[in-house]
C-alpha positions as CSV (number, residue, x, y, z in Angstrom):
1,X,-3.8,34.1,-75.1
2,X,-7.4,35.0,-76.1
3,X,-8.1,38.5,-78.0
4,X,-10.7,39.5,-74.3
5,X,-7.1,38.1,-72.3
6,X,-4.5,40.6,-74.5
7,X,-7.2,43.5,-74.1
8,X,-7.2,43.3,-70.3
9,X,-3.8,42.7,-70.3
10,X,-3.6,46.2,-72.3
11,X,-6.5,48.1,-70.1
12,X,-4.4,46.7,-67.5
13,X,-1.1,48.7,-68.5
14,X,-2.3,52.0,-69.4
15,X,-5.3,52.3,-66.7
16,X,-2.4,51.6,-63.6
17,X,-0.4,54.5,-62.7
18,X,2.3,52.9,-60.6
19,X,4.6,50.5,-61.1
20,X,7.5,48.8,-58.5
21,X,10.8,48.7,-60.4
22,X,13.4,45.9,-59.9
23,X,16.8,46.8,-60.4
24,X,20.2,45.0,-59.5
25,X,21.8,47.0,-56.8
26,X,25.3,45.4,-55.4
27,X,24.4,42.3,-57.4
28,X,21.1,41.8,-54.8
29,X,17.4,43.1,-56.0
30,X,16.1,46.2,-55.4
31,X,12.2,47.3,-55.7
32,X,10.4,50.4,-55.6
33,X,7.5,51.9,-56.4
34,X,7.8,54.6,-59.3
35,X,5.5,56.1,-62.0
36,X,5.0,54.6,-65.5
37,X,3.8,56.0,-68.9
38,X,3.3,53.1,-71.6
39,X,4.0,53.8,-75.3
40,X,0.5,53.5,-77.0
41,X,1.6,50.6,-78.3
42,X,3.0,48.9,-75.5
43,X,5.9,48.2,-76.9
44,X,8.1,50.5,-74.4
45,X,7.3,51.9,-70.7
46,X,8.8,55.4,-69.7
47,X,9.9,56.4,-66.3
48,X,10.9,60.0,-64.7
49,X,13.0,59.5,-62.5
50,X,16.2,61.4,-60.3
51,X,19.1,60.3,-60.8
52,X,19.7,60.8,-56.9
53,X,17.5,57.4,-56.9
54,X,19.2,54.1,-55.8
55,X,17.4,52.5,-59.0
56,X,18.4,55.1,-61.0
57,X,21.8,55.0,-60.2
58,X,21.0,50.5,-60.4
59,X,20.0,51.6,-64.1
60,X,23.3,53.1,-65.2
61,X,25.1,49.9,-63.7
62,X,23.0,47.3,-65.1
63,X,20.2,47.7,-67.8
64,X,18.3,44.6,-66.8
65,X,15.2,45.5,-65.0
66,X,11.7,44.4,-64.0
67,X,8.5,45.9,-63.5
68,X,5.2,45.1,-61.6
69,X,2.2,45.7,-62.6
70,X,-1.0,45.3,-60.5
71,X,-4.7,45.9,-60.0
72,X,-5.4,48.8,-57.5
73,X,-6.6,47.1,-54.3
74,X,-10.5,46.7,-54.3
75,X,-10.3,45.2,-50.9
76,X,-11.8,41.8,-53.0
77,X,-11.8,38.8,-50.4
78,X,-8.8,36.7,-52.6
79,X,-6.5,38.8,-53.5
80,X,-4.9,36.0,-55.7
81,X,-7.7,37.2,-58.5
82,X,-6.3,40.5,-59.2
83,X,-4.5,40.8,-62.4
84,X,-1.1,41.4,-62.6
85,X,1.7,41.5,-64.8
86,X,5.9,41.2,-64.6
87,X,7.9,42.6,-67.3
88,X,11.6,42.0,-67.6
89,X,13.4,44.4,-70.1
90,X,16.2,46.8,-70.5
91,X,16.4,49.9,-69.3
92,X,17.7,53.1,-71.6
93,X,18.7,56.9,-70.5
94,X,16.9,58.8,-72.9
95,X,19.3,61.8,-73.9
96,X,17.4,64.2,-75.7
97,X,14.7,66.1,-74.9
98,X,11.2,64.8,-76.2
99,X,8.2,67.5,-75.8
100,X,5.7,64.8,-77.1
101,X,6.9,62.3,-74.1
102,X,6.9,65.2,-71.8
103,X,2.9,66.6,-72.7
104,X,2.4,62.8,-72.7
105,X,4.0,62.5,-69.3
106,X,1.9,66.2,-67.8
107,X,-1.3,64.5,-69.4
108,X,-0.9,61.3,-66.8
109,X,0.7,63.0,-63.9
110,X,0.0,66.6,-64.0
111,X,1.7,67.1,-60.2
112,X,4.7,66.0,-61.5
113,X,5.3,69.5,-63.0
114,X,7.7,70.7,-60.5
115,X,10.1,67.7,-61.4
116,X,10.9,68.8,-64.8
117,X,12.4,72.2,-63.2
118,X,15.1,70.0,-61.4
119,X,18.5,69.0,-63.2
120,X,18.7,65.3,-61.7
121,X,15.0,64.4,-63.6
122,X,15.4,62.6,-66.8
123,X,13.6,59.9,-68.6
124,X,14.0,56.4,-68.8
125,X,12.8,53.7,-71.8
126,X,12.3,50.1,-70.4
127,X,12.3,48.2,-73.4
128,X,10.5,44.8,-72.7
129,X,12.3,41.7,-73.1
130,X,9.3,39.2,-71.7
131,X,6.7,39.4,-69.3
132,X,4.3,37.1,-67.4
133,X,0.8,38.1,-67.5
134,X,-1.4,36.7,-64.7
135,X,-5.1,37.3,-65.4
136,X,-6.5,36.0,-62.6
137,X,-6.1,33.2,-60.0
138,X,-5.0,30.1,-62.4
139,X,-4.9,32.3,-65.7
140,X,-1.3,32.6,-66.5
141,X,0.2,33.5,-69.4
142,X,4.1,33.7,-70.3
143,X,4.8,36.5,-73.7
144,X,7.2,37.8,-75.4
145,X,8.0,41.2,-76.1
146,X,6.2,40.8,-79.9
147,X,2.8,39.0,-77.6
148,X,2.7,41.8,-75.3
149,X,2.9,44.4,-78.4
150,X,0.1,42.7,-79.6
151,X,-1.6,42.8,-76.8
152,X,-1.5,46.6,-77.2
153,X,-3.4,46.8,-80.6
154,X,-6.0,44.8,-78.9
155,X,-8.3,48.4,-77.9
């Protein structure tokens, strides 16, 4: 992948907001949509999320997830263009509280206040595995975890 390719592929990940979130729920998939923070880096994707959630709950069965990322609709005439990339990793309960991921966390999603005054809110680390980065209709490219970290020095 090309050094403009890995810096879309990074503007990508920390301008999107939302994510949808595969889990394994009875041994069959499950996606939703949730929200995502990125590690500067790249290297790691956080998620606040209830524990009341059927992926949540998914998560503390089976650590193998996926996530989707895509371009916000435009309304573009092919929709095939948009970029978009899958990340398979694993997921981690995070058992301490971390102020820095929290700030980092109110910086991105200040409404989401109100969530960290509930007992069933914790954070999640999805640690990526490998991902397939689509940059456009034809432009496809398969990483690893270490290319898609590299794509995140790429500013």
């Amino acid at each position: 992948m090309d050094a403009d390719t890995s810096r879309a592929l990074a503007a990508l990940i920390r301008k999107e907001r939302l994510t949808h979130l595969g889990t394994l729920r009875g041994g069959a998939p499950l996606v939703s949509m949730t929200l995502y923070l990125p590690a500067p880096d790249v290297s790691a994707f956080y998620l606040h999320v209830s524990r009341l959630a059927w992926h949540t709950q998914d998560m503390l069965q089976d650590a193998r997830v996926a996530l989707s990322i895509a371009e916000t609709d435009d309304g573009r005439a092919d929709p095939f263009t948009f970029m978009r990339v899958s990340i398979r990793g694993e997921a981690s309960l995070l058992q301490q509280e971390n102020p820095s991921l929290k700030a980092q966390w109110l910086a991105r999603f200040p409404e989401q206040a109100i969530n960290f005054e509930l007992a069933d809110f914790s954070f999640w680390k999805i640690a990526p595995r490998d991902a397939r980065f689509v940059a456009g209709f034809g432009r496809i490219h398969n990483l690893s975890a270490a290319d898609l970290i590299h794509s995140g020095e790429s500013k």
